[in-house]
KEVOKE-692499 format. One line per 2 residues: number of its first residue (from 1); their letters; for each residue x, y, z of N, C-alpha, C, O. Coordinates in nm, 3 decimals. Atoms other than C-alpha are relative to their C-alpha. Example, Ala and Ser with C-alpha at 12.3 -4.5 7.8 and 13.67 -1.06 7.14 Angstrom:
2
1	as	0.089,-0.119,0.000,1.230,-0.450,0.780,0.090,0.120,0.000,0.194,0.118,0.066 ~ -0.082,-0.119,-0.006,1.367,-0.106,0.714,-0.077,0.109,0.073,-0.026,0.220,0.090
END
This chain:
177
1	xx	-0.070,0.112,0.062,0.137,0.499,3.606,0.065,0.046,-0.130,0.002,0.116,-0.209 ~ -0.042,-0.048,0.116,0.383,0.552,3.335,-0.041,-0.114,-0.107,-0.062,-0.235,-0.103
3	xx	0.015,0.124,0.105,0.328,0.441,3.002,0.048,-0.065,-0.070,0.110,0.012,-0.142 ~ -0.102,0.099,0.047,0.504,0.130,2.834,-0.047,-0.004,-0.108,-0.164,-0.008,-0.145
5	xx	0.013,-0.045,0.160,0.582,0.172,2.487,0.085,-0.151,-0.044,0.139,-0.215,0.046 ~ -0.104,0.064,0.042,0.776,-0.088,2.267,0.093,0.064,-0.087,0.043,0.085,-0.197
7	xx	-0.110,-0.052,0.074,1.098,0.066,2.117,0.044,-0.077,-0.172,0.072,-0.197,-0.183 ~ -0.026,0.058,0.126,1.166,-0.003,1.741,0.095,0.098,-0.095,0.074,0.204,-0.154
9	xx	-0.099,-0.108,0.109,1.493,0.100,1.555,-0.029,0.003,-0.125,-0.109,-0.085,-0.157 ~ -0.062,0.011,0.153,1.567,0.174,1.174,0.062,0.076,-0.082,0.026,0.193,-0.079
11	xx	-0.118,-0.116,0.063,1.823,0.341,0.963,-0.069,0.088,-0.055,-0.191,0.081,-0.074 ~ 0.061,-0.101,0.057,1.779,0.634,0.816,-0.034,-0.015,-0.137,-0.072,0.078,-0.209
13	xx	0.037,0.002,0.162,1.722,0.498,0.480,-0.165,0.033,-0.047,-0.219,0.072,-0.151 ~ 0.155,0.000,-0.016,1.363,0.501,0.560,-0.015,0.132,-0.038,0.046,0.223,0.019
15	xx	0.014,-0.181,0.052,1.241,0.836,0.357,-0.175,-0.006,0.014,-0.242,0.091,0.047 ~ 0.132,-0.032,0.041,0.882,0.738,0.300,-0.066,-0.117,0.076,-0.030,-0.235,0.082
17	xx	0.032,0.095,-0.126,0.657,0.600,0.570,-0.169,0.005,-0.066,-0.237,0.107,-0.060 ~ 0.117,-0.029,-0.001,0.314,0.476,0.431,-0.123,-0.019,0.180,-0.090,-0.093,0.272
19	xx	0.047,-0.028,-0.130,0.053,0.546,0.741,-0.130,-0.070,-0.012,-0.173,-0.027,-0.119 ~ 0.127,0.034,0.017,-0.314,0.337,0.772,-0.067,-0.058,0.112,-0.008,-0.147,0.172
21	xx	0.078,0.017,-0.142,-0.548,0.289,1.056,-0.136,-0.062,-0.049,-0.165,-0.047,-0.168 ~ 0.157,0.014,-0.040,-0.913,0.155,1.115,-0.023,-0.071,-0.117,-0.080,-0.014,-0.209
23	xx	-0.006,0.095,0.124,-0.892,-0.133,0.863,-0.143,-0.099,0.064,-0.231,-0.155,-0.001 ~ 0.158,0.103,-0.060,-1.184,-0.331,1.064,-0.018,-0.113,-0.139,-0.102,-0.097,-0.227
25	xx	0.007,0.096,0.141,-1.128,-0.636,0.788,0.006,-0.138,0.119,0.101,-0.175,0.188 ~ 0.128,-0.016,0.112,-1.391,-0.813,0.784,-0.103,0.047,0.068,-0.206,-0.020,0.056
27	xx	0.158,0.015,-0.078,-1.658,-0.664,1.014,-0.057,0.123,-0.104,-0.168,0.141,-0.155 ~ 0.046,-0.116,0.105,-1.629,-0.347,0.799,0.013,0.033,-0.155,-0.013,0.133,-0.223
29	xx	-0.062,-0.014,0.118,-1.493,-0.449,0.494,0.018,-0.149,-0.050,0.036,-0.225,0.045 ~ -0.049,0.154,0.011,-1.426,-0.803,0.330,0.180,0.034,-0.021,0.268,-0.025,0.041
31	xx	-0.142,-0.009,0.010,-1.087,-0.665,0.212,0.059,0.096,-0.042,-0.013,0.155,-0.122 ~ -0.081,-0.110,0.017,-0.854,-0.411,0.166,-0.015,0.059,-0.120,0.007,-0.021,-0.210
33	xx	0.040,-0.090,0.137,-0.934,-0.168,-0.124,0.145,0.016,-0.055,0.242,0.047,0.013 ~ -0.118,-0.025,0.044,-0.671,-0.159,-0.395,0.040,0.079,-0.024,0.150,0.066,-0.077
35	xx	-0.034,-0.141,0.003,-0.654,0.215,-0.404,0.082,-0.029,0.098,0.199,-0.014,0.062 ~ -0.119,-0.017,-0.120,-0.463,0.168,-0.075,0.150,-0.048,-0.059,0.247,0.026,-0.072
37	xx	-0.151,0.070,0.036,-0.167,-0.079,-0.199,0.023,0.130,-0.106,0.128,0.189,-0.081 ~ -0.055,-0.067,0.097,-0.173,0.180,-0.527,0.073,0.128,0.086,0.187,0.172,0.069
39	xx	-0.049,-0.140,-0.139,-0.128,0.482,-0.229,0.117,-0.042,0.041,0.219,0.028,0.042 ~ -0.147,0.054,-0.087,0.129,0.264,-0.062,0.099,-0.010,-0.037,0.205,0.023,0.015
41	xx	-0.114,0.014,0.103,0.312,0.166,-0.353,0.157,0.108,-0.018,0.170,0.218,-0.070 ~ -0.068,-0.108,-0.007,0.648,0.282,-0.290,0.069,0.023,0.185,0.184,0.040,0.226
43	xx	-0.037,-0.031,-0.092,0.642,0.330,0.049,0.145,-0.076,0.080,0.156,-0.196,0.054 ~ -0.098,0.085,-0.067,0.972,0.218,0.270,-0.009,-0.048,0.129,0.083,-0.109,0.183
45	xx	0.009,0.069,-0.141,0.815,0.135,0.608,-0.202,0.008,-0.011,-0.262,0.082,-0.089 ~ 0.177,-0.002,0.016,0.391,0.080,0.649,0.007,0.025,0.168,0.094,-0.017,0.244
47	xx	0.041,-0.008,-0.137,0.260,0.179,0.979,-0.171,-0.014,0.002,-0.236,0.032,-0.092 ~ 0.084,0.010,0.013,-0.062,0.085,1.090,-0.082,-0.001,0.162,-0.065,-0.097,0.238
49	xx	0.048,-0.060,-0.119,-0.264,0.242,1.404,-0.088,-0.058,0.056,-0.148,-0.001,0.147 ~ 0.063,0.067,-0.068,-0.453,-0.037,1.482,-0.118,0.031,-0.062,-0.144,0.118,-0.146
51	xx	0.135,0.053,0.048,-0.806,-0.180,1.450,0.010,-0.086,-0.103,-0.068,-0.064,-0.196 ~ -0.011,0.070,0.120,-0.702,-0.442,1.213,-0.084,-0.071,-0.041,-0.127,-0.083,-0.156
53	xx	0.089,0.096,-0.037,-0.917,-0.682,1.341,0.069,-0.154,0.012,0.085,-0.242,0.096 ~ -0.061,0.178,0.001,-0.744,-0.975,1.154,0.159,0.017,-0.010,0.211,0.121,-0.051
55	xx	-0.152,-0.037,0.000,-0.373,-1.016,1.180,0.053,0.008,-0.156,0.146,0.066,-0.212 ~ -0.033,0.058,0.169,-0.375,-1.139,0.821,0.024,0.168,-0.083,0.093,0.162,-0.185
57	xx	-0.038,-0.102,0.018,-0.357,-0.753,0.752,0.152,0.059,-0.043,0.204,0.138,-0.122 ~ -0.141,-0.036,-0.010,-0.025,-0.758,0.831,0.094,-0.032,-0.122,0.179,0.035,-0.181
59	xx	-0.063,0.052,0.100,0.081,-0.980,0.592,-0.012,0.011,-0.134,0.063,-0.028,-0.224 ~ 0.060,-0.079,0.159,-0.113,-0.823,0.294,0.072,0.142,-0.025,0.102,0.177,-0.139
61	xx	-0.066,-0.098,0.011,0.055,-0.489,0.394,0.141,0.010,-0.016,0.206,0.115,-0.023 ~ -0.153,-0.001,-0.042,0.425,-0.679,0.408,0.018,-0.030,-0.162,0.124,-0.068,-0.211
63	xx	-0.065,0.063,0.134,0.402,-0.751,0.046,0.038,0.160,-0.063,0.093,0.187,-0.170 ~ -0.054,-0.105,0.118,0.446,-0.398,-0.032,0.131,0.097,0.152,0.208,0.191,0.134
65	xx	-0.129,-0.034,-0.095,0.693,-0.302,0.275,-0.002,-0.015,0.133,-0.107,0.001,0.196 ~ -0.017,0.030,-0.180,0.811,-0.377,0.641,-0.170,0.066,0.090,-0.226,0.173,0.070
67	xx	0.104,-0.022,-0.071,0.518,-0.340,0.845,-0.003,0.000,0.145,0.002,-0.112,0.196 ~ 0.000,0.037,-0.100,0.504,-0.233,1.202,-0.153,0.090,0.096,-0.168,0.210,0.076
69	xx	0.134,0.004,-0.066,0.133,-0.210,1.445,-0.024,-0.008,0.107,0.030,-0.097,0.173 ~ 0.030,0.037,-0.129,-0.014,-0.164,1.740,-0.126,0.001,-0.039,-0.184,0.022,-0.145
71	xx	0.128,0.068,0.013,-0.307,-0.268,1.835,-0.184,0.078,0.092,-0.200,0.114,0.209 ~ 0.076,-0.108,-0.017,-0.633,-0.082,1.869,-0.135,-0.064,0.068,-0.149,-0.186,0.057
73	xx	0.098,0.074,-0.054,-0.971,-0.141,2.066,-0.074,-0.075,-0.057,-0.135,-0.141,0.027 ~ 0.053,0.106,0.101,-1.127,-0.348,1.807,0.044,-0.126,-0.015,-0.017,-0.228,-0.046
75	xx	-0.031,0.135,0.037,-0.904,-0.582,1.791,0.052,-0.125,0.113,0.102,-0.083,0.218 ~ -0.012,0.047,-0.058,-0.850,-0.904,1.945,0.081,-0.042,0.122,0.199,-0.050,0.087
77	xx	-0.094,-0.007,-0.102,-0.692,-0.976,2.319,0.133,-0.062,-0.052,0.237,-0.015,-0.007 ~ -0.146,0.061,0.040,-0.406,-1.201,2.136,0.051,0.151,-0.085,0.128,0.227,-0.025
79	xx	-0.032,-0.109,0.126,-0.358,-0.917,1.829,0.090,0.091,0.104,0.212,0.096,0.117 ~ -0.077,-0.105,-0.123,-0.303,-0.648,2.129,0.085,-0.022,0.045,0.177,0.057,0.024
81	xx	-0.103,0.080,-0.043,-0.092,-0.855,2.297,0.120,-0.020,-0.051,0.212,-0.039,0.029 ~ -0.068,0.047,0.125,0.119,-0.923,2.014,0.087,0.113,-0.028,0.209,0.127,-0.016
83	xx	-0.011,-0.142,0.049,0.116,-0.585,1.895,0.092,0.146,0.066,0.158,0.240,0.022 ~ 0.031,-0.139,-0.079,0.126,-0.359,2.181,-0.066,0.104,0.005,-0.129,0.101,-0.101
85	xx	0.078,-0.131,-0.049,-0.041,-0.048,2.279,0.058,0.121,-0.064,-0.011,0.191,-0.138 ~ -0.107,-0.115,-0.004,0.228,0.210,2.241,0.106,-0.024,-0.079,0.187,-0.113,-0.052
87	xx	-0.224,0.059,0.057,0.569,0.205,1.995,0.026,0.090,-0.017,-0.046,0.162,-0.086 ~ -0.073,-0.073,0.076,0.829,0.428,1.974,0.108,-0.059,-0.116,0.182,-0.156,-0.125
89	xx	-0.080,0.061,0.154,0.979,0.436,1.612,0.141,0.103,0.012,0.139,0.226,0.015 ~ -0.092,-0.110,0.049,1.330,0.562,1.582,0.058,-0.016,-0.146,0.132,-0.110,-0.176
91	xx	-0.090,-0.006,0.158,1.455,0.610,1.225,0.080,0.086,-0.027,0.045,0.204,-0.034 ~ -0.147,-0.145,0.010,1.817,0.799,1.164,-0.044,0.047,0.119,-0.052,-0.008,0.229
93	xx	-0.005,-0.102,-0.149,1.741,1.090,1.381,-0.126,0.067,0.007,-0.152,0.183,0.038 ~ 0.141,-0.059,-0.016,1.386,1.103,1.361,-0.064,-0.110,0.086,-0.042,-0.231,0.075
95	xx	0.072,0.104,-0.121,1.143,0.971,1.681,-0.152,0.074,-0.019,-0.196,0.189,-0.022 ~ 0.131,0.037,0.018,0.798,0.848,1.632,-0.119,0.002,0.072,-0.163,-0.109,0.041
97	xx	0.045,0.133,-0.075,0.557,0.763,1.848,-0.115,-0.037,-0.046,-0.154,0.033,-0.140 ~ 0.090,0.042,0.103,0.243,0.551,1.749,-0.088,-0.050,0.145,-0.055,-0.068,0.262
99	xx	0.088,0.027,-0.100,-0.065,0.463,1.914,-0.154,-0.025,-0.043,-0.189,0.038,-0.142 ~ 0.161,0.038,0.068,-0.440,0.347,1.842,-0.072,0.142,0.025,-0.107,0.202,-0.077
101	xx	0.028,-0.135,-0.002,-0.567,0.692,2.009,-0.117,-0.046,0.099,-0.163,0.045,0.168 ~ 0.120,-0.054,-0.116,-0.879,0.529,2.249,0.031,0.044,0.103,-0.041,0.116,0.172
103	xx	-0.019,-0.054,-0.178,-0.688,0.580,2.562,-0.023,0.126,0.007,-0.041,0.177,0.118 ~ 0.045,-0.155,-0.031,-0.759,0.941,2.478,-0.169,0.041,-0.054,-0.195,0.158,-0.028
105	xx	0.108,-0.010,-0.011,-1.128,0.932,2.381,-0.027,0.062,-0.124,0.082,0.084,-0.177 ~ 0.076,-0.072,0.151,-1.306,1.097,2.046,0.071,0.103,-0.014,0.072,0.150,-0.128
107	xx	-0.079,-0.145,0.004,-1.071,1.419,2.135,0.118,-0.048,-0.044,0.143,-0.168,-0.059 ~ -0.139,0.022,0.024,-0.713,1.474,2.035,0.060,0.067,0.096,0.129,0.158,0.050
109	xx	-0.090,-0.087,-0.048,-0.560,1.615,2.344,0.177,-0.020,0.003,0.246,-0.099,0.067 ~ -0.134,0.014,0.055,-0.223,1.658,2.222,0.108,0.034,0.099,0.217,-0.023,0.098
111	xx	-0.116,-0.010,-0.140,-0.023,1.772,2.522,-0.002,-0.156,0.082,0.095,-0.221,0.119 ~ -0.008,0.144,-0.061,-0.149,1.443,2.679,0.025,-0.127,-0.074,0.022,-0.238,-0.021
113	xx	-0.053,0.115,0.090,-0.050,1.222,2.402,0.135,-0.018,0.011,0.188,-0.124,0.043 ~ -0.093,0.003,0.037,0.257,1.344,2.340,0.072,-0.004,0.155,0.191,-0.032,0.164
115	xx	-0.074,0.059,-0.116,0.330,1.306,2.716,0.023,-0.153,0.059,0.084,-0.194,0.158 ~ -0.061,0.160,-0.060,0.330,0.917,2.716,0.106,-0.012,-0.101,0.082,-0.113,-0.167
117	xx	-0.132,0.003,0.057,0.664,0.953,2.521,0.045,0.085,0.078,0.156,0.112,0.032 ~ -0.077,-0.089,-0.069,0.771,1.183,2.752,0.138,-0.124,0.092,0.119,-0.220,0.166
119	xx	-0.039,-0.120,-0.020,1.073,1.238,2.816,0.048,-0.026,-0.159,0.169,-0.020,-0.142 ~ -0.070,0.049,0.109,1.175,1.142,2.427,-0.049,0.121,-0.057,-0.154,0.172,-0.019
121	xx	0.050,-0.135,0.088,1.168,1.461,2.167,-0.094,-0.093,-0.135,-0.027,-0.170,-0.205 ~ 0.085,0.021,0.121,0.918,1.353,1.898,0.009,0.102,-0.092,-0.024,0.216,-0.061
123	xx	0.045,-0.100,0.117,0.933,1.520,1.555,-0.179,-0.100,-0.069,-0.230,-0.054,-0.171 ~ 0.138,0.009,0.024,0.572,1.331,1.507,-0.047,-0.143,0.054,0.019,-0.245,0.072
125	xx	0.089,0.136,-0.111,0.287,1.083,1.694,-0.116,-0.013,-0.134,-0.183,0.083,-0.171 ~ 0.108,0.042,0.018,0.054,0.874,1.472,-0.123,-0.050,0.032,-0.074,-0.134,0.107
127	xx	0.101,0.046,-0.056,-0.247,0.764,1.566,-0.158,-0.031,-0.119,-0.190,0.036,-0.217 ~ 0.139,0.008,0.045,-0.602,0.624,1.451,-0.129,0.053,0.065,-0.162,0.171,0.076
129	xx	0.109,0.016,-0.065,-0.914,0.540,1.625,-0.116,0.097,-0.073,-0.202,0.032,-0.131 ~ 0.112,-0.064,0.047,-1.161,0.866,1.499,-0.016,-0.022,-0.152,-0.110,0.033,-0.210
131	xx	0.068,-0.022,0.126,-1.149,0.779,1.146,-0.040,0.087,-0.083,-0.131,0.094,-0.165 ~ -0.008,-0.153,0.043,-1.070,1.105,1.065,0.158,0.028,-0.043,0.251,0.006,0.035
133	xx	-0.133,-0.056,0.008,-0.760,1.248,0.863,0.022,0.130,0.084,-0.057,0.224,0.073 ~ -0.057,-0.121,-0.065,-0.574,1.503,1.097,0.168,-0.013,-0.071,0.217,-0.118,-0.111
135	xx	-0.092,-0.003,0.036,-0.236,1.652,0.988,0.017,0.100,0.049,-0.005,0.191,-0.030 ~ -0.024,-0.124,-0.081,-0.166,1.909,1.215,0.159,-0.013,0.079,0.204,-0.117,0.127
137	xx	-0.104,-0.045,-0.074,0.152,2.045,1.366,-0.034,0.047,0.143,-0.094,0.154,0.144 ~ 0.060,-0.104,-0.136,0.083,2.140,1.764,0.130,-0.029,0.085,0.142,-0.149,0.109
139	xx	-0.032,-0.028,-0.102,0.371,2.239,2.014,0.159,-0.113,-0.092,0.212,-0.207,-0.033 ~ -0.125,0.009,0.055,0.697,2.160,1.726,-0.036,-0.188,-0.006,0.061,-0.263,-0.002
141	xx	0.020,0.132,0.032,0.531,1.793,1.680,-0.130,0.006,-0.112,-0.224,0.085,-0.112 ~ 0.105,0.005,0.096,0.323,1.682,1.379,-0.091,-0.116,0.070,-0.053,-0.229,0.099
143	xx	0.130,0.165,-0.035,-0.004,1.447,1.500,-0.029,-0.025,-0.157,-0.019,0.053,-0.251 ~ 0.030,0.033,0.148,-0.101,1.264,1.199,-0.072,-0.120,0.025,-0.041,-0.209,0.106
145	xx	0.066,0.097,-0.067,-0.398,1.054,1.169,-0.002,-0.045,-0.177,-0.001,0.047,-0.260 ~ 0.063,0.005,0.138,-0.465,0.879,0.815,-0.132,-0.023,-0.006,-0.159,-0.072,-0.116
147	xx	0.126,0.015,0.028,-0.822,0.853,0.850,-0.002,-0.154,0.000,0.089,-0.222,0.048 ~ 0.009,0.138,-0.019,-0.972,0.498,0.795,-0.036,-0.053,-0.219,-0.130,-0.045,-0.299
149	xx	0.021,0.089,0.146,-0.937,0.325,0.432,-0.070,-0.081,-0.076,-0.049,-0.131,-0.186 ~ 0.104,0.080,0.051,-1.253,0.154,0.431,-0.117,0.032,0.058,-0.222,-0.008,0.009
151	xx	0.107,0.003,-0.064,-1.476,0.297,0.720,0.013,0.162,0.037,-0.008,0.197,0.153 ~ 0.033,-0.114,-0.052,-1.454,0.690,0.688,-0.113,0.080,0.063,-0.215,0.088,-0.005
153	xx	0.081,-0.085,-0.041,-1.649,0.913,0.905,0.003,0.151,-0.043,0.104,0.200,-0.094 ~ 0.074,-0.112,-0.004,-1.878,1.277,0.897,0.089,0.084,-0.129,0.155,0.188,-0.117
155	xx	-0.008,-0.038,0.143,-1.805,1.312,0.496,0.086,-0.031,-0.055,0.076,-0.037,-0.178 ~ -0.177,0.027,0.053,-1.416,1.218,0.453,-0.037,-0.119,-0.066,-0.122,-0.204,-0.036
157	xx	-0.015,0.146,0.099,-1.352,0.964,0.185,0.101,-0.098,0.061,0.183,-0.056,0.143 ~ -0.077,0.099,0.003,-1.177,0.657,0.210,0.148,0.103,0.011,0.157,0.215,-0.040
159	xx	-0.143,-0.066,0.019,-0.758,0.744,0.292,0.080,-0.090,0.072,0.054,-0.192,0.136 ~ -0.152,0.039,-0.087,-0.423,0.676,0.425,0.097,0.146,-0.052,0.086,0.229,-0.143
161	xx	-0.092,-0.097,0.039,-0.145,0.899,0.437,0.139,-0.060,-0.054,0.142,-0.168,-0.113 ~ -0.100,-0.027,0.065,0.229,0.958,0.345,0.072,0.070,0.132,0.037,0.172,0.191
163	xx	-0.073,-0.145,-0.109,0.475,1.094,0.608,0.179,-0.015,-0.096,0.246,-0.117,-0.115 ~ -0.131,0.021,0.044,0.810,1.191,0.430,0.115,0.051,0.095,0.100,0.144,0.174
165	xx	-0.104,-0.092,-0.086,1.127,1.273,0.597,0.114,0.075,-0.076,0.146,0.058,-0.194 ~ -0.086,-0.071,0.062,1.371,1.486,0.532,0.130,0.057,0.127,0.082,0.140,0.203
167	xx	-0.067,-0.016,-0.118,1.685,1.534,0.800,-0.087,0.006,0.110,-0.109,-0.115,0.121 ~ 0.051,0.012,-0.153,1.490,1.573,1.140,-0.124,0.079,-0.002,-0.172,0.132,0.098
169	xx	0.134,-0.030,-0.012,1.171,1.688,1.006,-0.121,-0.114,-0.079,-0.057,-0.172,-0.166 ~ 0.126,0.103,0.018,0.851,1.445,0.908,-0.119,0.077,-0.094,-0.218,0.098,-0.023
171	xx	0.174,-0.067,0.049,0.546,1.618,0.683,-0.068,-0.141,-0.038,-0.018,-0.248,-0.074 ~ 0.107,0.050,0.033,0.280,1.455,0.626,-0.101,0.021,-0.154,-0.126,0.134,-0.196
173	xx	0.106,-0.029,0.087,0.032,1.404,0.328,-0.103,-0.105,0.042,-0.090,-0.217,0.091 ~ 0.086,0.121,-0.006,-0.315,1.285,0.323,-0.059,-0.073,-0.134,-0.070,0.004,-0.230
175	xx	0.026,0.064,0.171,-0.424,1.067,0.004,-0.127,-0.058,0.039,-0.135,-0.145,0.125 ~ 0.132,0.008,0.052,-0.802,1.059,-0.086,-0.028,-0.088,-0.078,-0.002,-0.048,-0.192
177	x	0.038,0.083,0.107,-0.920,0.753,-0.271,-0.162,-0.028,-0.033,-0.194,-0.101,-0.127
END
């Protein structure tokens, strides 16, 4: 079965993409730590890899820029629904793709990620779910995970990232709070 993504344009003005996953607000958190908005501050698009829990997320993350989410196993059958599973992001001439990360299990196999965008060239795939920052480059694509901002796992602190662009390449930073 192939996999159905939702498509999402935006100009290239977009330079600075803040990145945040595994928000679990409130089972894991009452509310969003203000180290994050200070991290975010700035940013020109928010992405967020799912697990929100509450939608109300969304709207705490739109006060500091456009916000777009899919929706992760945590969170509710409407949220998902809502959300989707899968988005590709195009901005200028850079392609995204985004994803919660359980359909692939505690691993990162990255050839099989980056094949439910297939046949689209990705310069980078976000993702959550392990609650772990990754920032790795594998096979001319960056994976980029920001870790979780309130519920890090096996020693990592609290984070979110930073992906900047620059003509048709994406880096990544991760930010430690």
């Amino acid at each position: 079965m192939k996999a159905q993504y939702i498509t999402v344009e935006y100009d290239e003005t977009i330079k600075t993409i803040g990145v945040v996953s595994d928000t679990h607000i409130p089972s894991r958190a009452r509310f969003l730590p203000p180290e994050l908005f200070r991290a975010l501050d700035g940013a020109d698009l928010i992405l967020h890899c799912g697990d929100l829990v509450k939608a109300e997320i969304i709207v705490e993350l739109e006060a500091i820029a456009p916000v777009e989410a899919v929706g992760g196993n945590m969170d509710p059958p409407e949220l998902k629904n809502k959300l989707g599973r899968l988005k590709l992001l195009r901005i200028g001439e850079i392609t995204i793709g985004m994803l919660h990360g359980d359909i692939t299990g505690r691993q990162v196999p990255f050839k099989q990620v980056a094949s439910l965008f297939a046949p689209h060239e990705l310069q980078a795939i976000v993702f959550g779910h392990i609650h772990e920052p990754v920032n790795r480059e594998y096979d001319g694509i960056l994976f980029f995970n920001p870790g979780s901002a309130v519920d890090p796992r096996h020693g990592f602190s609290p984070s979110c990232g930073l992906l900047s662009i620059a003509g048709k390449k994406v880096s990544g930073r991760i930010i430690f709070f």
